[in-house]
N, C-alpha and C positions, 0 to 999 in steps of 0.2 A: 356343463355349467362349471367354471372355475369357480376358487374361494380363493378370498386376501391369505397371501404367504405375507410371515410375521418373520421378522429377526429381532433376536433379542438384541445384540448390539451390532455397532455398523460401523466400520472403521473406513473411512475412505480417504487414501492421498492421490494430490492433484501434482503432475509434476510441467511446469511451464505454462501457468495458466494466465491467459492473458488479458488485462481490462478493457474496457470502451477506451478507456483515454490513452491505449496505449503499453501503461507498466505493465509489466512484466510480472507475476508472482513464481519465485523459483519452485516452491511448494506451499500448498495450501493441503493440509491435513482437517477433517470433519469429523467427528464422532458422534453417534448419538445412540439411544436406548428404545428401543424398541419401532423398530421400522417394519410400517405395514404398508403392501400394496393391491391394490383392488385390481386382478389384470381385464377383467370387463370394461371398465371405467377409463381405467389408466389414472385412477387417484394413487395416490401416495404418502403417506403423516408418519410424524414421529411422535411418540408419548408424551414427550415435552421437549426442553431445550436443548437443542444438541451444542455442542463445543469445536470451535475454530482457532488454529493456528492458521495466520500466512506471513512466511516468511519471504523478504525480498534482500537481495546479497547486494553489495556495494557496485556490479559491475553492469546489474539487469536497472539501478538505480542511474549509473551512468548514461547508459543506452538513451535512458527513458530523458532522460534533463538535456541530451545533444539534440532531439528531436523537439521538444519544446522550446526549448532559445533561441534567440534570433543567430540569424546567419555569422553574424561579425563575431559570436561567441562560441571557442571551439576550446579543444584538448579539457574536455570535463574529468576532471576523478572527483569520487565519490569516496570519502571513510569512513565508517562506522566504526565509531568509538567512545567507551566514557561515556553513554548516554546522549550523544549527539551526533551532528552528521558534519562533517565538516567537506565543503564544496572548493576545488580549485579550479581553475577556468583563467584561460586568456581569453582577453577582449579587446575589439580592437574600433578605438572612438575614432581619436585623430592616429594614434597611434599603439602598437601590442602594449596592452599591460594587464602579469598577472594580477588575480585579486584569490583573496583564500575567505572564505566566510564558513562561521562556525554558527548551526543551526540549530534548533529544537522542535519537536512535535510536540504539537495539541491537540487534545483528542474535544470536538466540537459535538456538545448532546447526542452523544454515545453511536454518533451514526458520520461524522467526517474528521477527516486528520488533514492540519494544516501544518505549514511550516515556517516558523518564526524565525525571523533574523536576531542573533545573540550578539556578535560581531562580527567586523569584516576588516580586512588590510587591502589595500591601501583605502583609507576612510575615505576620501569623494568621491569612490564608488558607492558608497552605500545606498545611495539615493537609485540608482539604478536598480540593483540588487533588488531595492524593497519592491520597483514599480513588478520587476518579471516575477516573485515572489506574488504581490495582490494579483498578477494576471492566471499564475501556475494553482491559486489556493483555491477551491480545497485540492488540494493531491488526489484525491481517493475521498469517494463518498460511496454511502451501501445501498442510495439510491441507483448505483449503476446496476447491480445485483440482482438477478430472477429469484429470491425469494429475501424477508425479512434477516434483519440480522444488527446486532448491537453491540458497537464494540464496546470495550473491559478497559483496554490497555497496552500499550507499546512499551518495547523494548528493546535497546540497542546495544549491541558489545558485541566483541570478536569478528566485527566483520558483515554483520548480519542486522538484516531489522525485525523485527516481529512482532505481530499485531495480533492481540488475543480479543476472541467477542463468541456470543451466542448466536445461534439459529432457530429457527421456527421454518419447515415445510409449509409453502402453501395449503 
């Protein structure tokens, strides 16, 4: 007859962890206090709230946005900068033209992140821009997720995006 082995804390990083919809998270680091598991059962709990980074880079962002967009919209870069994302893209209606759109996250009742358009060049794209933006949103919800989880908070600079939130084990 086994007994629940206990760990006092539990550091776990994830390297290329990949979502239902596709993105990419380059790492996803978890922490938490007190991890127990029953190996009879195969239950598993933590004491209370564990702590989540995931980080996702400007290029697993690109990836992710050439695979969502339509056909006619190619050569995507992606920036992280200055707390924003800024999107370049040629597109080709009648004819190629770049457009550069500079975006923001919104963290939606602490469980999805959307992305808002701030501006865009050359403007009579923007109408475009908004509709694949309402089709693309929410980006990332924690309903994709096998257990509960709430995000905190994002953050962007040097390149990087990162998304802070709690856990709860089933």
């Amino acid at each position: 007859m086994a007994s629940t082995f206990t760990v006092q804390t539990t550091h776990i990083r994830l390297q290329g962890f990949f979502l239902p919809n596709g993105l990419v998270v380059d790492e996803l680091t978890a922490t938490g206090e007190g991890l127990s598991f029953e190996p009879e059962t195969g239950a598993y709990a933590l004491s209370g709230e564990g702590s989540l980074i995931a980080t996702i880079g400007e290029a697993a962002l690109s990836s992710f946005l050439e695979t969502q967009l339509p056909y006619s919209v190619r050569k995507v870069e992606v920036q992280l900068v200055g707390g924003r994302i800024q999107v370049a893209a040629i597109a080709k209606v009648v004819f190629e033209i770049k457009a550069v759109a500079l975006m923001q996250l919104e963290l939606i009742d602490e469980k999805a992140l959307h992305v808002n358009l701030e501006s865009v060049e050359p403007a009579p794209v923007r109408g475009l821009i908004e509709g694949q933006l309402q089709r693309l949103n929410p980006v990332f919800t924690v309903d994709d997720l096998p257990f509960k989880v709430r995000l905190e908070r994002t953050e962007i600079e040097a390149g990087q995006l990162r998304v802070y939130g709690k856990f709860e084990l089933p």
